[in-house]
N, C-alpha and C positions, 0 to 999 in steps of 0.2 A: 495480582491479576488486575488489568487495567477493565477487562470487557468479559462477559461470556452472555454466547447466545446458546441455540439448540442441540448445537452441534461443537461449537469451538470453544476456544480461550484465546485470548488477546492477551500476551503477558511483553514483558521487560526481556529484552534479549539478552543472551549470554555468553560468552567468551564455549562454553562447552557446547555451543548450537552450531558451533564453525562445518564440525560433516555435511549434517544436517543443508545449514546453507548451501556449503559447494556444491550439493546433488541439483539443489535448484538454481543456484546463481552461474553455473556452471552449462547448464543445458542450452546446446546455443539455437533450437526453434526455440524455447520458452523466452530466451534475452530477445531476438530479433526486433520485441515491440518495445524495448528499454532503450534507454536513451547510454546506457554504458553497456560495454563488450562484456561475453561473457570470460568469467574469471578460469585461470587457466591452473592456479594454483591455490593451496589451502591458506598460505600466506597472505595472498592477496583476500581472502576472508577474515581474516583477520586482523589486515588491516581497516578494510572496512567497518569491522564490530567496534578494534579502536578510535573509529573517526566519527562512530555513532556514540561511542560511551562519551565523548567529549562535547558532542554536539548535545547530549541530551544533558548534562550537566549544564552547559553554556543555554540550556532551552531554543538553539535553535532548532533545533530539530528532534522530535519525538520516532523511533522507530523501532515498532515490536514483532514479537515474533507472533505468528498464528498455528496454533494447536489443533490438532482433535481432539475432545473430550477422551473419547474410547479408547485413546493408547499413548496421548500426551506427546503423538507422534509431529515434528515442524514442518508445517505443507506451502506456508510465505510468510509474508510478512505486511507490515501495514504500515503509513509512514503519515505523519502530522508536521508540515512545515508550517510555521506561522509567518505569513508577511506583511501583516500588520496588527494593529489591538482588534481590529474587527474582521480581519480576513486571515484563511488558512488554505492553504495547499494540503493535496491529498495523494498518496499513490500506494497504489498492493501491487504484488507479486503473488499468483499463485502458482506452484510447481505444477507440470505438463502433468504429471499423474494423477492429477486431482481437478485438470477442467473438466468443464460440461457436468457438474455435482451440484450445482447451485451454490455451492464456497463462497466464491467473491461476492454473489449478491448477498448471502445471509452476512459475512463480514464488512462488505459496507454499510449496510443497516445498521449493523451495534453498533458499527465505528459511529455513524450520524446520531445516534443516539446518545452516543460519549458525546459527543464533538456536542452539542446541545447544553450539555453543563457547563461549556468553558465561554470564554466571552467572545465565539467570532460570529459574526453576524451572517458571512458569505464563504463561500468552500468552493475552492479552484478544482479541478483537475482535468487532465490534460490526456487525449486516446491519440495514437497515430492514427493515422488517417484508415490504415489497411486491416488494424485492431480491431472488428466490427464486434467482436463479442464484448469487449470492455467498452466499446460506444454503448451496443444496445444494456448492459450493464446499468449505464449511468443513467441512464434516461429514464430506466425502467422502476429506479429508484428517485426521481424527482430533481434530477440535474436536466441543465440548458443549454443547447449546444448555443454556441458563438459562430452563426456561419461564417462572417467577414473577420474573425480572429484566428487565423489560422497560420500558423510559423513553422519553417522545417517539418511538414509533413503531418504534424499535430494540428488537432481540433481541442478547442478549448468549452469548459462546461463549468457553469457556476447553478450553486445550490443554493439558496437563501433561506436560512432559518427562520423558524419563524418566533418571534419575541411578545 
């Protein structure tokens, strides 16, 4: 287990979360704010899990899955890209059936709280412009919008730890 707050677990994903995923990577209002289509097949989950088990051996890329404590049920996921020794990109997924619970903010919080042990100094992430709940999200958690950075629709938001 990477994280657990109140309510979740933050763990290591698995080749047997593939259902799981496709319910939510598969929903296409909950993709519409994702920057890839939703997946049309269990395959295509799976190639994904493959391209994360490699990515996280190679440490580019850290991406878990996110639990409920009460029934160990997968509600998203959480992602740690590093793009440099002092700076990290961030993005969640939470499945349509579980917005509006308070999830992604108590999950970004543990996440910042993980991400605080490791060496980045600043934390990226990135809302569509139309995304307002994942804007008011980031803000509400001590991220900064970038009015003048704004590319294909996304608003950009840095966090800075504090040292």
């Amino acid at each position: 287990m990477i994280v657990e707050t109140d309510r979740l677990k933050i763990r290591n994903l698995a080749l047997e979360d593939k259902k799981s995923l496709f319910e939510i990577y598969s929903d296409k209002e909950a993709m519409r704010f994702r920057g890839s289509k939703p997946f049309e097949t269990i395959e295509e989950v799976v190639e994904m899990l493959n391209r994360t088990f490699q990515k996280l051996e190679s440490k580019e890329e850290f991406r878990y899955a996110v639990d409920l404590k009460e029934n160990n049920e997968i509600i998203g996921t959480f992602l740690i890209k590093p793009i440099s020794e002092n700076e990290c990109e961030i993005g969640y997924s939470i499945g349509k059936n579980y917005w509006g619970r308070g999830y992604g903010k108590e999950l970004v919080k543990g996440m910042l709280k993980y991400i605080k042990k490791l060496p980045f100094k600043t934390i990226v992430a990135t809302s569509r412009k139309e995304n307002i709940s994942s804007i008011m999200l980031l803000e509400s958690v001590g991220f900064k919008l970038f009015p003048e950075k704004e590319i294909n629709n996304c608003r950009f938001f840095e966090y800075f730890l504090e040292q």
